[in-house]
C-alpha positions in Angstrom: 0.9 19.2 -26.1 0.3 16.4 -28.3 -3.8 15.5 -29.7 -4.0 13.4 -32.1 -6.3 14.7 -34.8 -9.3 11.8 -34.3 -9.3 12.6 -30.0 -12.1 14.0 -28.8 -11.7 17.1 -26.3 -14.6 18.8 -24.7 -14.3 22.4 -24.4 -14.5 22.6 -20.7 -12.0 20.0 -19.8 -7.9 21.3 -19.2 -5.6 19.5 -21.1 -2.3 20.7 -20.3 0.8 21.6 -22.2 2.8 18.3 -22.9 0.2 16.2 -22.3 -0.2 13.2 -24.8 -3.6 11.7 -26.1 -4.1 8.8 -28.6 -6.1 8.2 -31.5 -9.5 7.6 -30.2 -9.4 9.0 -27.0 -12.2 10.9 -25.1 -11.8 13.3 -22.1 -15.0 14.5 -20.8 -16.8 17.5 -19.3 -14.7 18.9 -16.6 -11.9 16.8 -16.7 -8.8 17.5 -16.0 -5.3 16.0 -17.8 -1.9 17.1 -15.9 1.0 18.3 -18.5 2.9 14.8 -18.0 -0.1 12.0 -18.7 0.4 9.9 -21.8 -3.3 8.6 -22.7 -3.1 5.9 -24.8 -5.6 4.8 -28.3 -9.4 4.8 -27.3 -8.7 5.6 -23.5 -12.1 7.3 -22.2 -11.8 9.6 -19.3 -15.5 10.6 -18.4 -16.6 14.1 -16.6 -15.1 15.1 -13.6 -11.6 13.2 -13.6 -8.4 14.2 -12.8 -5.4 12.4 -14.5 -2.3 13.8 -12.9 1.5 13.4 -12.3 4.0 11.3 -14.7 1.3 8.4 -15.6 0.5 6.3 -18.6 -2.7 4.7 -19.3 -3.1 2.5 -21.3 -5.2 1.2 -24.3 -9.1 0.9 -24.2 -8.8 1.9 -20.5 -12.0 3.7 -18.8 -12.0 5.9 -16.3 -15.1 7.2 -14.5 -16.1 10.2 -12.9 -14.3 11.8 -10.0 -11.7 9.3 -9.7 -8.4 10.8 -9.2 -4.9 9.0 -11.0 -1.6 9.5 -10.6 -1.3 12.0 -7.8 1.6 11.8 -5.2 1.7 9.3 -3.0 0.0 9.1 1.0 3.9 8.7 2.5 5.1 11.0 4.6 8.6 9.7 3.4 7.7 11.2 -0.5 10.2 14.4 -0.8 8.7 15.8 -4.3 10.5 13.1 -6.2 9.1 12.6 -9.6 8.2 8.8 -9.9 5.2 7.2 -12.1 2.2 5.4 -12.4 1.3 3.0 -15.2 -1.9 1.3 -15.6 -2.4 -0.9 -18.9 -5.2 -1.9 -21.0 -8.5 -2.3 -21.0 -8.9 -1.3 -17.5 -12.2 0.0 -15.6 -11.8 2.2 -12.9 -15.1 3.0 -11.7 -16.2 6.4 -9.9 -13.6 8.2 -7.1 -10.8 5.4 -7.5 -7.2 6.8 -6.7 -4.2 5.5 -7.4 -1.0 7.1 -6.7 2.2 7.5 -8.2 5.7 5.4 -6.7 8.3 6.6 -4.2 11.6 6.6 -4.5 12.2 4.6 -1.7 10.4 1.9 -3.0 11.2 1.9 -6.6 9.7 4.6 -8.6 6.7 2.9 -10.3 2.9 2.1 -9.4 2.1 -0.2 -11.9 -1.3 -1.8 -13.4 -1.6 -4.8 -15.6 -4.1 -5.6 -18.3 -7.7 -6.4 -17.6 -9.0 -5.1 -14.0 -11.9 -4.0 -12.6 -11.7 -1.2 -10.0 -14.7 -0.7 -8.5 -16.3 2.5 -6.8 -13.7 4.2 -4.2 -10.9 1.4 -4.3 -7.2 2.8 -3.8 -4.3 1.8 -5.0 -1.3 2.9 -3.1 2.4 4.2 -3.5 4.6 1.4 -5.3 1.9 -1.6 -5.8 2.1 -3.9 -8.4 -1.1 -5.6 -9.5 -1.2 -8.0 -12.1 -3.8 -8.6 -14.8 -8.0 -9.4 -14.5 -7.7 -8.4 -10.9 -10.8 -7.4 -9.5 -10.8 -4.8 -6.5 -14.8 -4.4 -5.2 -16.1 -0.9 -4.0 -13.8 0.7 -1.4 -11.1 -2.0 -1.2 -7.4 -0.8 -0.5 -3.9 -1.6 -1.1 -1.7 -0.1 1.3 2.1 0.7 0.1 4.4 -1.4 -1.9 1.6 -4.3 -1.6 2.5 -7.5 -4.7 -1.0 -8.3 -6.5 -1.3 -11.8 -8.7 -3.2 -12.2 -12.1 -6.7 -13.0 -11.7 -7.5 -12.0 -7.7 -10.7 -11.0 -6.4 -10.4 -8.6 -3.5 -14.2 -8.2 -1.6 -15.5 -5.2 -0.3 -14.3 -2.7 2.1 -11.2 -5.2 2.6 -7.7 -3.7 3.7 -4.4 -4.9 2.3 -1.8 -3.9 4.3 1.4 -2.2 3.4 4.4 -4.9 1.6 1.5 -7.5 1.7 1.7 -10.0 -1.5 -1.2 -12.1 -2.8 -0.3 -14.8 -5.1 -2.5 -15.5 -8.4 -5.7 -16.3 -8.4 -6.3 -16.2 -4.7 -9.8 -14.5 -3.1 -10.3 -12.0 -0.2 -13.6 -11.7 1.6 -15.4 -8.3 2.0 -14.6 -6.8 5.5 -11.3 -8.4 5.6 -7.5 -6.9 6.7 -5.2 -8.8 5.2 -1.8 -8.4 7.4 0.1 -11.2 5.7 1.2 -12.7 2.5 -1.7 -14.9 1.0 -0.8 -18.2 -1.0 -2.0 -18.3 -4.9 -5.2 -19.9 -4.9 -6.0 -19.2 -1.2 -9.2 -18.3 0.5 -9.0 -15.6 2.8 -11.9 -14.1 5.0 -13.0 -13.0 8.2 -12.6 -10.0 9.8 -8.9 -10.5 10.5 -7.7 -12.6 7.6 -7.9 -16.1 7.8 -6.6 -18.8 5.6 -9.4 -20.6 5.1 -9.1 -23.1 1.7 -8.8 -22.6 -1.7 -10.7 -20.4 -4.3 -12.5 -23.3 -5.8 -14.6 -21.9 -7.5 -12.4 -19.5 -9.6 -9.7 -22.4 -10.3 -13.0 -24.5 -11.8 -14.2 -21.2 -13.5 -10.8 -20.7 -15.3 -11.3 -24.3 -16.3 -8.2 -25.7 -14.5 -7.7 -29.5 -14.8 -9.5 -31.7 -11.9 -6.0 -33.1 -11.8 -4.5 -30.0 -10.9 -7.2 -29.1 -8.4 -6.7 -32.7 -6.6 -3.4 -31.8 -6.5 -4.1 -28.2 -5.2 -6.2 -29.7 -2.3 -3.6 -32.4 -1.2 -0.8 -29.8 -1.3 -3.2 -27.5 0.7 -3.7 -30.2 3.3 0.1 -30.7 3.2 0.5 -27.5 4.1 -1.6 -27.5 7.0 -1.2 -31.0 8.5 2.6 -32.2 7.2 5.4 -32.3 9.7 7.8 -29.9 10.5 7.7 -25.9 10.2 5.7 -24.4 7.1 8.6 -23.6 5.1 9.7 -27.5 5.6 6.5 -28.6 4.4 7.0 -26.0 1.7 10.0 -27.3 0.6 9.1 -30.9 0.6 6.0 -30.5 -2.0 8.5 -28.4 -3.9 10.9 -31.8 -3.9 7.7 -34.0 -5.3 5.3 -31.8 -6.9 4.4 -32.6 -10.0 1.3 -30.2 -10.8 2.4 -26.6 -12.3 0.0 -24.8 -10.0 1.4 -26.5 -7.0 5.0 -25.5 -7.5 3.9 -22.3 -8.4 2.2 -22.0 -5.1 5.5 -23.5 -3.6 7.5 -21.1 -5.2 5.5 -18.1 -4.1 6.0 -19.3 -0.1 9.4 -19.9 -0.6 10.4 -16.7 -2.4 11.6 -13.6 -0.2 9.2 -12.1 1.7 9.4 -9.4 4.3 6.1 -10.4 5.5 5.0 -14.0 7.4 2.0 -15.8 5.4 -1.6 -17.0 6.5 -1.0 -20.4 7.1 -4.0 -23.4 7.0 -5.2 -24.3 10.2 -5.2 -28.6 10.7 
């Protein structure tokens, strides 16, 4: 076991042999830290958590009461294998969140960015990768092996389903599955996922160029209303686009995919 001197233990929490906590770091009443969790400077794991299985956490992170981090994953397909969970800095993860550790099978790692907000009872499952200043509201979940942007806003009680990816900056209604890949900057909501615009209003809050949103909007009504298949259209704004955010939109449709995407209606 490895405490640094300025960490502060309570006496009731278990901190196992081998684990590792940073300068600054707090586990609370209760808690529990499992013998291969790396807690990194200032990390804050309030009363009644559990921080389990080969994870990392990173610096500044929070993590409230009764959530439950880095145990194995919900697959029926996981053999014992060890495989890891990483979450970076600055992260909240509000009351009874869990997020699970990887599979083999899908590459080892559940990993975290920088920067999110995980509200009350969100799950993150086996193998996702979520990017940085992603918000997740109370009892949203990613199903398996799921691809998460920077700076998406996932709504309550929505469903991402399993090998789903949402490109940056995109926003999913509360009370919506989402059962295919989402476009950055879309707007996706009803009860079955619809594409249904652009997140406007995060592109203006980030302070994105009205020249880039004017060319957002035209390449979203490309994609809905140009000729041929939407992979064609795809390509074609990929040929004249001249705004950053569209070819990184273009880019995201045409990269591989195992899933099909929402697509505008016309």
């Amino acid at each position: 076991m490895a405490i640094d001197p300025s960490a502060t233990i309570h006496p009731s929490a278990l901190v196992e042999d081998g684990a590792e906590i940073g300068p600054g770091a707090t586990v609370g009443p209760f808690s529990v830290i499992g013998p291969k969790v790396r807690l990194g400077p200032g990390v804050v794991v309030k009363s009644h958590a559990v921080v389990t299985g080969l994870t990392e956490i990173g610096e500044g992170t929070v993590i409230f009461p009764f959530a439950n981090i880095g145990d194995i994953p919900q697959d029926l397909k996981y053999r014992g294998e060890e495989t890891r969970l990483i979450v970076g800095k600055r992260n909240r993860i509000r009351e009874a969140v869990t997020m699970n550790t990887g599979t083999e099978g899908g590459g080892g790692i559940t990993r975290v960015g920088d920067d999110c907000l995980f509200m009350t009872g969100s799950h993150v499952g086996h193998d996702v990768q979520v990017g940085n200043g992603v918000i997740v509201a109370n009892h949203a979940a990613f199903a398996g092996h799921c691809i998460i942007g920077d700076n998406v806003v996932i709504g309550g009680l929505a469903g991402i389903h399993q090998w789903v990816r949402i490109g940056q900056g995109a926003i999913i209604g509360a009370l919506t599955m989402v059962t295919n890949d989402v476009i950055p900057f879309g707007l996706v909501q009803g009860p079955r996922g619809v594409l249904d615009g652009l997140n406007l209003v995060g592109l203006k809050r980030r302070g994105v160029a009205r020249e880039d949103i004017a060319a957002l909007r035209a390449a979203f009504q490309h994609l809905a209303e140009g000729e041929g298949t939407f992979h064609e259209r795809a390509r074609h704004l990929a040929e004249t686009a001249d705004s950053a955010y569209v070819r990184q939109m273009v880019e995201f449709v045409l990269a591989d995919t195992d899933r099909s995407f929402l697509t505008p209606k016309p």
